[in-house]
C-alpha atoms as one frame of an Amber mdcrd trajectory, in Angstrom:
protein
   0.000   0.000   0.000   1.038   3.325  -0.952   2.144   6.186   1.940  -0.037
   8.451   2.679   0.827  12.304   1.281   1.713  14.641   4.756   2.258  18.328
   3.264   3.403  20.553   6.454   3.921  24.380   6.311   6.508  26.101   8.427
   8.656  28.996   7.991  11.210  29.282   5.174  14.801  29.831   6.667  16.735
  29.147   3.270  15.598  29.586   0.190  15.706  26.527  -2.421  13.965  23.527
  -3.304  15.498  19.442  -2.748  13.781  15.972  -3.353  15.826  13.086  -1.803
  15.393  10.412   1.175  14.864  11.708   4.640  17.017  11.126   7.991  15.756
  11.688  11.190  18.175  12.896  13.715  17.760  12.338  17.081  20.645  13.778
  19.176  21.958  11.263  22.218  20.880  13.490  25.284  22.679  13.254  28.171
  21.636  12.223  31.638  23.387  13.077  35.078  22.669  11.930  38.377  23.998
  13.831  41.256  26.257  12.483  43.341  27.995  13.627  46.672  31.571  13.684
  46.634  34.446  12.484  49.101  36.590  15.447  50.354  39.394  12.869  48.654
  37.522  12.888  45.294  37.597  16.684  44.406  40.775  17.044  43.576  40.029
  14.368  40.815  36.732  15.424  39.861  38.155  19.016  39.221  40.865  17.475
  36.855  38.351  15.241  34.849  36.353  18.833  34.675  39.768  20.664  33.105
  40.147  17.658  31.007  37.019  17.567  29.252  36.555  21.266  28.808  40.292
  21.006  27.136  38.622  18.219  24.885  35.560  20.313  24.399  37.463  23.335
  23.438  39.710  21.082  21.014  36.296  19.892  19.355  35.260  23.664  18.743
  38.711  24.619  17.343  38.132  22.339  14.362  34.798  22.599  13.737  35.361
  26.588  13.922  38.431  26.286  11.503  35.996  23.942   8.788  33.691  26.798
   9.353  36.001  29.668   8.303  36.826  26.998   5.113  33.304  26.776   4.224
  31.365  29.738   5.731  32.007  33.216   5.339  33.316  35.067   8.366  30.161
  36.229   9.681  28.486  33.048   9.998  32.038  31.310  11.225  31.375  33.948
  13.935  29.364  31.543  15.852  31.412  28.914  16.669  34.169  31.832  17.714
  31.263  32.577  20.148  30.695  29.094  21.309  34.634  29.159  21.846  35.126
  32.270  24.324  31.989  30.546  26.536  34.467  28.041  27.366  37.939  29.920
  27.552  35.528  32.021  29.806  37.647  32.544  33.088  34.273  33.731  34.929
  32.331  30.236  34.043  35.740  27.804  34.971  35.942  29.658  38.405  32.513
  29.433  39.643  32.508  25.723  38.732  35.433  25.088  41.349  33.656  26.988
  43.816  30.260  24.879  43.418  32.390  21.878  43.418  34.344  23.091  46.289
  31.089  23.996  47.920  28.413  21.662  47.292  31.160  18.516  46.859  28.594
  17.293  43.800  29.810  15.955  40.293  30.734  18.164  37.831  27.936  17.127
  35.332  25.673  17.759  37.627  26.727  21.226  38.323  26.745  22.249  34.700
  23.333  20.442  34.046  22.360  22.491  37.113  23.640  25.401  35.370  21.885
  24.931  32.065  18.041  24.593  34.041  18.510  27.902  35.712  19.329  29.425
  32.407  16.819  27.393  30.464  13.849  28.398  33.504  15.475  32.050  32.993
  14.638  32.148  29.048  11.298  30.104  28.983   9.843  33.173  30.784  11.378
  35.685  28.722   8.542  36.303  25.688  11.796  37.379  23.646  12.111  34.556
  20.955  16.017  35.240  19.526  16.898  35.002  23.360  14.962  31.964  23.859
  17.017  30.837  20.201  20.446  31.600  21.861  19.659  29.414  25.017  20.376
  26.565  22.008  24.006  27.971  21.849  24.297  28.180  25.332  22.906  24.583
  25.708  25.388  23.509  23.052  28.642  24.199  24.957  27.400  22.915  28.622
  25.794  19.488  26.391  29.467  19.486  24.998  31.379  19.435  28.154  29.272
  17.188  30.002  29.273  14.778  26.803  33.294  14.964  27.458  33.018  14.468
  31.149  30.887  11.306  30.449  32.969  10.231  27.645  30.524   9.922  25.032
  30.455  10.621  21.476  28.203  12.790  19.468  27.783  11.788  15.401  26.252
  14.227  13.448  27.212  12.150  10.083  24.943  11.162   7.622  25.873   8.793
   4.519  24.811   9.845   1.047  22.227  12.478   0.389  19.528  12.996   2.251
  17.475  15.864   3.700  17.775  16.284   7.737  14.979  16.416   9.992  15.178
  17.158  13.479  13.143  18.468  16.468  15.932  20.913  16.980  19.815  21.528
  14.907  22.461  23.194  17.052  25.471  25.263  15.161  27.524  22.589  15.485
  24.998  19.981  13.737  24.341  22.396  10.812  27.478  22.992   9.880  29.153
  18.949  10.641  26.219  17.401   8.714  27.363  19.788   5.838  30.222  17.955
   5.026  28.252  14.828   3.860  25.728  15.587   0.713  23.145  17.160   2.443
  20.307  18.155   0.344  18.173  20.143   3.228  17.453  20.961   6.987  13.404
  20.460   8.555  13.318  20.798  12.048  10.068  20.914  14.614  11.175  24.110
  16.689  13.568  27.232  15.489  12.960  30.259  13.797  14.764  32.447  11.125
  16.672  34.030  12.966  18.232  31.465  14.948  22.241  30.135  14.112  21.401
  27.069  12.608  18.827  29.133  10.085  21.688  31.826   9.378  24.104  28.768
   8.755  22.157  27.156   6.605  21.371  30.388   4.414  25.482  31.112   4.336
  25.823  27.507   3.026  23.002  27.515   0.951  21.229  24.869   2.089  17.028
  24.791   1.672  16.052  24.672   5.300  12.694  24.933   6.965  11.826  25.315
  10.805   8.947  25.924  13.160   7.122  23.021  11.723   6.511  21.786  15.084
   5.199  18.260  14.569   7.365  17.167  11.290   9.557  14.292  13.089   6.153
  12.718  14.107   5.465  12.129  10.356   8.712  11.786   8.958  10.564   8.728
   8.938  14.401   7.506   8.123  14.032   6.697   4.374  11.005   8.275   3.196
  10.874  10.212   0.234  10.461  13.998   0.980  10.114  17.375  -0.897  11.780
  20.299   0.904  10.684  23.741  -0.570  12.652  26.463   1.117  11.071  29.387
  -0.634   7.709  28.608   0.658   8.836  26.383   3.629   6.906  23.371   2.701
   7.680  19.666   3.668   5.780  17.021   1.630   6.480  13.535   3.116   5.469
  10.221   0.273   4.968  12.580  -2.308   2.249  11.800  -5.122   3.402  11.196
  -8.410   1.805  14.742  -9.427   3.893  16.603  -6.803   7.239  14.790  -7.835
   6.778  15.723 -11.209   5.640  19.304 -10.414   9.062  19.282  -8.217  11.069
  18.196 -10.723  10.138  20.269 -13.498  10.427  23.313 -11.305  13.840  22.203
 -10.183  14.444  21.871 -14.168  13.098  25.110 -15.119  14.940  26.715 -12.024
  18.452  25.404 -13.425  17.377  26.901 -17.029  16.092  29.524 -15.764  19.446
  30.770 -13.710  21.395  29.640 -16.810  19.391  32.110 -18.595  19.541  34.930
 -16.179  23.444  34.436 -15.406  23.741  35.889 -18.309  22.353  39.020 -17.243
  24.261  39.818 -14.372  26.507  42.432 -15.686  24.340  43.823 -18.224  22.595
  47.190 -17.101  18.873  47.499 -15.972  17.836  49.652 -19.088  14.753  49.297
 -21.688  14.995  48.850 -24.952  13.985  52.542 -25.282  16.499  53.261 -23.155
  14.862  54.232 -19.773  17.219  53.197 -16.917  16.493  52.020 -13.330  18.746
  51.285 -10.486  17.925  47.243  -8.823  19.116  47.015  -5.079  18.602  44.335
  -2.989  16.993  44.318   0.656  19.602  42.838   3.382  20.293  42.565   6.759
  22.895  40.406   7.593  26.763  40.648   6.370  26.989  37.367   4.921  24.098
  38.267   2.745  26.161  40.334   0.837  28.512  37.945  -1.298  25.487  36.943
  -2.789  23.621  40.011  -3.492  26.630  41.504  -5.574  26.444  37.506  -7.606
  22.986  38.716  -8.605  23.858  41.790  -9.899  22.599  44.240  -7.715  23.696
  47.843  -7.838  23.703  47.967  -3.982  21.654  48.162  -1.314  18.216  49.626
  -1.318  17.630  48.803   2.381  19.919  47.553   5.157  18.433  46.330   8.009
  19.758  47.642  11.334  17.502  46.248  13.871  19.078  42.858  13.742  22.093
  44.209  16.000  19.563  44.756  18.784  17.528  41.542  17.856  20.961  39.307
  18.559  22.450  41.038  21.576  19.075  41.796  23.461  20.053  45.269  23.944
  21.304  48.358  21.772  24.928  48.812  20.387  27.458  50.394  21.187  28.098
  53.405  19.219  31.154  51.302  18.088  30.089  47.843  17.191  27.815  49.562
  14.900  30.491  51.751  13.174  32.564  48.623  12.874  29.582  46.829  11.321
  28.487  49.504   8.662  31.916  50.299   7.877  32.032  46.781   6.617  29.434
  46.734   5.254  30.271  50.047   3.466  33.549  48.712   2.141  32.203  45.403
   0.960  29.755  47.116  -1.378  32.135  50.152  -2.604  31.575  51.784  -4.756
  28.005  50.545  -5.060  25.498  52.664  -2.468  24.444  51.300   0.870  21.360
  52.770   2.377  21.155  52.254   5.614  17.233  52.156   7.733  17.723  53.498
  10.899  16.331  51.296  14.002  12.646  50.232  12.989  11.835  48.081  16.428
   8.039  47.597  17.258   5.176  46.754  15.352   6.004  43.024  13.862   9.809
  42.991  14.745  10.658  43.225  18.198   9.244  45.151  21.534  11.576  46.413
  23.951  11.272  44.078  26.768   8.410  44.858  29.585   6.590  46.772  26.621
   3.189  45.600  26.453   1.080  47.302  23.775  -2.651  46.234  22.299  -2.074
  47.260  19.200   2.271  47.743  18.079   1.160  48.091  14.463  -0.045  51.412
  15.643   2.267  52.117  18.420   5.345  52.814  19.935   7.818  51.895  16.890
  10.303  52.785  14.338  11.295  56.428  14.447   9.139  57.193  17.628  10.596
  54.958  19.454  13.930  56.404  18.781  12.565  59.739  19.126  12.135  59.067
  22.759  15.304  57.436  22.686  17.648  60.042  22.203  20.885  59.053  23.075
  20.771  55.844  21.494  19.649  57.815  18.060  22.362  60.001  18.434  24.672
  56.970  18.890  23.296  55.159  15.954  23.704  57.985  13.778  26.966  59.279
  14.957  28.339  55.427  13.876  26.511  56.157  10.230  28.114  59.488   9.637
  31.777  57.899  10.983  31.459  55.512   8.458  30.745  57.058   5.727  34.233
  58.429   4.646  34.300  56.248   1.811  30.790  58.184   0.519  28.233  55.432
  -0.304  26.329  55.093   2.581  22.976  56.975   2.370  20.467  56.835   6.003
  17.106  56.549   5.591  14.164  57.167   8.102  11.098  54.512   9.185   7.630
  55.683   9.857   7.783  59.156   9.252   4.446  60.315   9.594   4.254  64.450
   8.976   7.034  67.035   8.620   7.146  68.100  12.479   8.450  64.798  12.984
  10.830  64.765   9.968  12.460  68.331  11.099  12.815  66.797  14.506  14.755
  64.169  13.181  16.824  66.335  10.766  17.889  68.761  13.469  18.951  65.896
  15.377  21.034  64.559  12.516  22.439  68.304  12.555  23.310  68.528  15.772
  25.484  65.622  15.781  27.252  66.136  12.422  28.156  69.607  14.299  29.511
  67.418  17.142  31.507  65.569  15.135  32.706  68.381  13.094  33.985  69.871
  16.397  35.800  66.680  17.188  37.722  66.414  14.050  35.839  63.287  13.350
  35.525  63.174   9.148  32.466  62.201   7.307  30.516  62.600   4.671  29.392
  66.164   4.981  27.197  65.286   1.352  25.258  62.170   2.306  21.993  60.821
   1.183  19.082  61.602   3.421  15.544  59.882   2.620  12.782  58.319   4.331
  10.691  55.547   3.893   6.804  56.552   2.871   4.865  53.519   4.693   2.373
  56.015   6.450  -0.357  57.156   5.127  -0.028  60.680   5.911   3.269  61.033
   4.396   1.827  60.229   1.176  -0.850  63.413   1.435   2.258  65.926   2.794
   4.762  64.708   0.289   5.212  67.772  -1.331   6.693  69.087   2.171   8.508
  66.395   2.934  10.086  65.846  -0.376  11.650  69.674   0.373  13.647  68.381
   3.172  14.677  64.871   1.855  16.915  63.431  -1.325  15.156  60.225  -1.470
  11.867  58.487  -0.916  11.729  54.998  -0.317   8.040  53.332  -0.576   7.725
  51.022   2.340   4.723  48.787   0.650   4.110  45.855   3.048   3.386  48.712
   6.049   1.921  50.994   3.756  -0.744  48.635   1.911  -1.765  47.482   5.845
  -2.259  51.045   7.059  -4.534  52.499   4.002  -6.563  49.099   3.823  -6.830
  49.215   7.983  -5.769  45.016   7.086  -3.218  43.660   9.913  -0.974  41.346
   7.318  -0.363  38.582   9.564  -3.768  38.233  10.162  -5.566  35.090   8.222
  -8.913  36.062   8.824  -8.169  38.785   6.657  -5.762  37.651   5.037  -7.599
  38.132   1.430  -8.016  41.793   1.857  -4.354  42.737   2.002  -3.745  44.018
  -1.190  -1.144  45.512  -2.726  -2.828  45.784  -6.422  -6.054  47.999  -4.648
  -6.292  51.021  -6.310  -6.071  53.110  -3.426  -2.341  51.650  -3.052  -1.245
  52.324  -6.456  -2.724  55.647  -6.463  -0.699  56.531  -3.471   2.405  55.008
  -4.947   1.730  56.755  -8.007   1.272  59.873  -5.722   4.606  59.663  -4.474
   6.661  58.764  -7.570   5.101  61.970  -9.034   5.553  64.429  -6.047   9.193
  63.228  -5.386  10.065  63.829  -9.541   7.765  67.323  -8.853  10.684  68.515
  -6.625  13.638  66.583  -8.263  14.140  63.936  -5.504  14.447  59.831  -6.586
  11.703  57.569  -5.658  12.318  54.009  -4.803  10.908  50.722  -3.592  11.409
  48.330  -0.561   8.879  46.600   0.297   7.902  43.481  -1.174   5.581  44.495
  -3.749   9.643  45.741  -5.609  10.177  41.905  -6.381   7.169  40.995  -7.344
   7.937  40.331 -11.125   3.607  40.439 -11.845   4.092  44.287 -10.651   7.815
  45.118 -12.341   6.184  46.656 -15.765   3.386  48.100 -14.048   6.284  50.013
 -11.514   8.386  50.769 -14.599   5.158  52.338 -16.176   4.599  54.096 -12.844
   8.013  56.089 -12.969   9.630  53.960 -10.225  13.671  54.820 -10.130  14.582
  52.208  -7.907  13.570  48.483  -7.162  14.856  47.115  -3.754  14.532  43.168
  -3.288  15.395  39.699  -2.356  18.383  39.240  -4.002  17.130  36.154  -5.496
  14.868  38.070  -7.805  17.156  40.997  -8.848  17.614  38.801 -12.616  13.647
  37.690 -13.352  13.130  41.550 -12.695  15.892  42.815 -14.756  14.780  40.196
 -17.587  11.457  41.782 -17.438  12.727  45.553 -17.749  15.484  44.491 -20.486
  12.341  43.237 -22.288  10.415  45.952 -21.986   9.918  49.621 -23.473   9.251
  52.441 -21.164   6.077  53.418 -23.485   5.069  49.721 -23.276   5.260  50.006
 -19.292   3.512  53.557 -19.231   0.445  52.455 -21.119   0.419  49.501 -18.910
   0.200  51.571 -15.924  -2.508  53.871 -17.668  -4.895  51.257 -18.388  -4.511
  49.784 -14.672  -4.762  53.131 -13.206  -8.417  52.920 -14.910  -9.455  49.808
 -13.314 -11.694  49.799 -10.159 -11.039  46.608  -8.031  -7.914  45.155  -7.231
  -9.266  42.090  -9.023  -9.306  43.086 -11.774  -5.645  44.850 -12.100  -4.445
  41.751 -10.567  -6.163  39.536 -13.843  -4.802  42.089 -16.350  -1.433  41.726
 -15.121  -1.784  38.044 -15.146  -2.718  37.863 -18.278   0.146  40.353 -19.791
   3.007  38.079 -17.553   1.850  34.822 -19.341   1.465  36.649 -22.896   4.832
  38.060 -22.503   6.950  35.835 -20.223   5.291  32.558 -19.704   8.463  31.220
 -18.634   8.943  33.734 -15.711   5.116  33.419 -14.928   5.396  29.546 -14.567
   8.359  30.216 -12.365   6.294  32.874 -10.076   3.124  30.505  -9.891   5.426
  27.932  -8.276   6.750  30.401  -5.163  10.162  30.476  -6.505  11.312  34.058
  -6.080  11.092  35.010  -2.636   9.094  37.120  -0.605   9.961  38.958   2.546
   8.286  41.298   5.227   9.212  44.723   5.528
C-alpha cells in the first residue's frame, strides 16, 4: 500500500527547493545523576572537569576552523562565540567553587547550570533570546558529553534531507560535510544560528514546523521547498513531477539569467532604473553583488539589537556599517535606521494592544535620544568612503521629519567639532509607509533626497488590514487602487521637486508588478536578491512606453481584481516562462 501524502507548512529559513530520502536525527541526550563527593575525590573530579573542557574546546577549534573553510566570516562567527563561553575565566571559576562547595559531580553542576538558564529564558517572551539558550545549551551538552565520555555523530551517509526536532550550530554545519540536500526541524525560527548557517551555506532549510519528526521517517521520500517552507512527506506522483520540473526550469532559468548579471537594468527605449537588494545580515552580501545588484536599497539595522538583546554600542555599529560600506564600494548602501516595534521586536516589559499602531520605528527612537544620536553618529563615521545613504522609518508628517533632521544636525556639528571626518554630502531619505506622508509629500520631499516606498506597512495602514492576520488575510492588497494611487502619488511628487523615488517593500520583487512600476516612474527596485535577474529580464524586455500604457490602463481599473487579472494575463502573454516560475513560489518574498 502506498504512503499516505503529509504536506506541512513552516517557515522558510533558506531559500531553495530538494527531493531526496529523509534522515531523522535524534541527538543522544545526556543524563546526570547527582552524586555527593568524598573530600578525597575533588581534587580528581576538578581534573576530569579541566580535562574535558580542554577536549571540548579542542572539538570547537576544528569545527570553527571547517567553518572559516566553508562559511564566510560572519556566519564562522558563531562557533568563535561558542569558543570564548568556554575559555571564559568567569564560568571555569565558579565551577570550582560549586564543586568546592556543594562537593557534587561536575555534570551535575553544569546540568544544574543549564536549568537555571533554560527556567530564565522560557519566561522571557523574547524569541532570539529563547534561540540563543540553544548555543548556550550547546557548549554545557558538549562538556558534560566529554566528562561522560561519550560521542556525538552528526554524520549522515549519502544524500539525504535532515529532519530534526531541533539543529544546534555545530549539527548544521558537521552534517554539511556529507551531501546534504536540506534541513526540517520541529522548533527554530529564522533568525536562529542554525537558520543563518544554513542560508550562508546555501542549504534549503525549513523550521517551526513543530510536529514534522512525528510524520517523517528515516528513508522516506520527501520534498523540501525552502522558498515557501513546505515539507511534503510520500509525495504523489503529481507533486514529484511538479518538483522536478520546477527544479528543471529553475536550473534553465538561472542559466538564462546568469547571463544578465553584468548587463545594465535599461529598456529597450532606453529608460534606466537602479535594482538594489533588501539585506540585513553581512553574509548576505557575497550573494547580493552575484545577482547583480547595484547595492543596497535597504539595510536592516535592527538585527544588532535583535541578537544582543540590547542596543549597540556606538562602536560595534560603526565597525559593522563600515564593513558593510567597504564590501559594497563603490556601489550605495542605504542604511534604515532602528525600525523596532510593530512586527519585529518590543523592547522588553513593553506591552502594547495594538504595536502596528504604536510605539515603533522612528518614535521609538525619538524618545530614545541618546541611542539615536549613537546610531547615527556610527553612520556618519562611516561614511568616509561616501556610499552610505540613512534613511528614516515611519515618518508620519514634517514636524516629525524636522525633529529628526535637526537631530542629525546637531550631531554632524559634534563631530565636526571633534575632528571626526564624514561625509558632509550624504543621502538623506525616508521611507513613505504612512499614510499621511503620502498626502504631505510635497513638504517632505523639500527636506529629503530620497523616498523609499515602504509597501508591506503601507498597503496594511490604508486598507486598515493587519498582514499577519488570516482572517483577513484576502483583503491585504497591494494591487487595490487606493495603493497604487498613493504610490503613483509619491513617484510623481518626489520627480515634482527633483528627488528619486524608490521601492522596498515586497511588492519591488514581485515580477507580476515590475512593468506596471516601470510604467509608474519607479527609479529604484529594492529586493530579495534572489529576484534581482527575473526583474531585470522583465525591464530588459520591456519599453518604457510599453510600461507607461500599462500603468494607464490599470490606473483605470476599479477593483484590485481586476488589475491583478490584467497583469496576469500580460506576464503569461509576454513571459510565460517567468510566470510559470512565479506561480510555483520560486522568487522570494519577505516582510518589511
Amino acid at each position: 500500500m502506498a504512503k499516505q501524502e503529509i504536506i506541512l507548512k513552516g517557515l522558510p529559513a533558506s531559500g531553495g527547493i530538494a527531493i531526496g530520502p529523509a534522515y531523522v536525527y535524534e541527538r543522544e541526550e545526556v543524563f546526570v545523576t547527582e552524586r555527593i563527593l568524598s573530600d578525597s575525590e575533588l581534587a580528581t573530579e576538578l581534573h576530569l572537569l579541566d580535562e574535558a573542557m580542554e577536549r571540548s574546546r579542542h572539538q570547537l577549534r576544528k569545527i570553527t576552523s571547517f567553518a572559516h573553510e566553508k562559511l564566510d566570516e560572519d556566519a564562522a562567527q558563531i562557533f568563535e562565540g561558542q569558543l570564548m563561553m568556554i575559555d571564559d575565566p568567569e564560568m571555569r571559576k565558579a565551577l570550582e567553587q560549586r564543586l568546592a562547595r556543594e562537593k557534587k559531580n561536575a555534570d551535575f553542576l553544569i546540568y544544574d547550570e543549564l536549568q537555571k538558564y533554560r527556567a530564565m529564558l522560557n519566561h522571557n517572551t523574547d524569541e532570539l533570546l529563547r534561540e540563543r539558550m540553544v548555543d548556550i545549551d550547546e557548549v554545557g551538552q558538549r562538556i558534560i558529553r566529554n566528562l561522560q565520555k561519550k560521542r556525538l555523530h552528526s554524520t549522515v551517509e549519502s544524500e539525504h534531507v535532515i529532519f530534526a526536532n531541533q539543529l544546534t550550530p555545530s549539527d548544521t554545519i558537521l552534517f554539511s560535510k556529507n551531501d546534504v540536500l536540506g534541513y526540517a526541524t520541529d522548533l527554530g525560527g529564522i533568525t536562529s544560528h542554525a537558520a543563518i548557517l544554513s542560508r550562508s551555506l546555501k542549504i534549503p532549510a525549513v523550521t517551526a514546523l513543530h510536529t514534522i519528526t512525528e510524520h517523517v521517517h528515516t528513508g522516506d521520500e520527501v520534498i523540501i521547498d525552502g522558498q515557501r517552507g513546505l515539507i511534503i512527506v510520500n509525495p504523489s506522483d503529481e507533486h514529484l513531477q511538479e518538483y522536478r520540473r520546477k527544479i528543471e526550469r529553475i536550473e534553465r532559468l538561472e542559466r538564462e539569467l546568469k547571463d544578465l548579471v553584468d548587463l545594465p537594468c535599461v529598456t529597450p527605449d532606453e529608460h534606466k532604473v537602479e535594482l538594489s537588494a533588501n539585506a540585513e545580515f553581512i553574509n548576505e552580501l557575497e550573494y547580493v553583488i552575484t545577482q547583480g545588484s547595484k547595492g543596497i536599497g535597504l539595510y536592516r539595522t535592527e538585527h544588532l539589537y535583535i541578537e544582543k538583546g540590547d542596543f549597540p554600542s556606538e562602536q560595534e555599529q560603526y565597525i559593522e556599517y563600515s564593513e558593510i560600506a567597504h564590501m559594497m564600494y563603490p556601489q550605495p548602501v542605504i542604511f534604515r535606521t532602528f525600525d523596532i516595534g510593530g512586527d519585529k521586536l518590543l523592547e522588553a516589559g513593553v506591552l502594547e494592544s495594538n504595536p502596528f499602531l504604536g510605539w515603533r520605528g522612528i518614535r521609538m527612537m525619538l524618545d530614545k535620544r541618546e541611542i539615536f544620536r549613537q546610531q547615527l553618529r556610527a553612520l556618519l563615521r562611516a561614511s568616509r568612503m561616501k556610499n552610505i545613504k540613512i534613511m528614516f522609518p515611519m515618518i508620519s508628517g514634517v514636524a516629525e521629519l524636522q525633529e529628526v533632521l535637526d537631530l542629525l544636525d546637531d550631531v554632524r556639528e559634534e563631530l565636526r567639532a571633534q575632528d571626526i571626518p564624514f561625509d558632509a554630502s550624504m543621502d538623506i531619505g525616508l521611507m513613505i509607509e504612512v499614510p499621511s506622508a503620502v498626502f504631505v509629500a510635497d513638504e517632505l520631499a523639500q527636506r529629503v533626497d530620497f523616498f523609499s516606498i515602504g509597501t508591506n506597512d503601507l498597503v496594511q495602514y490604508l486598507m486598515a488590514v493587519d498582514r499577519n492576520n488570516e482572517l483577513i488575510a484576502d483583503l491585504y492588497q497591494e494591487f487595490h487602487p487606493a495603493v497604487l494611487r498613493a504610490i503613483k502619488t509619491t513617484i510623481d511628487t518626489g520627480h515634482r521637486h527633483d528627488i528619486w523615488v524608490g521601492m522596498c517593500g515586497e511588492m519591488a520583487g514581485n515580477p507580476l508588478a515590475t512593468v506596471l512600476l516601470l510604467g509608474l516612474g519607479l527609479d529604484e527596485f529594492s529586493m530579495v536578491p534572489s529576484v534581482i535577474p527575473e526583474v531585470k529580464k522583465i525591464v530588459r524586455s520591456t519599453t518604457h512606453e510599453e510600461a507607461r500604457r500599462v500603468a494607464a490602463e490599470v490606473l483605470m481599473k476599479s477593483n484590485a481584481r481586476d488589475i491583478n487579472t490584467y497583469l496576469t494575463d500580460y506576464m503569461q502573454r509576454r513571459h510565460p516562462e517567468l510566470f510559470a516560475n512565479m506561480l510555483n513560489g520560486e522568487n522570494g518574498a519577505e516582510n518589511e
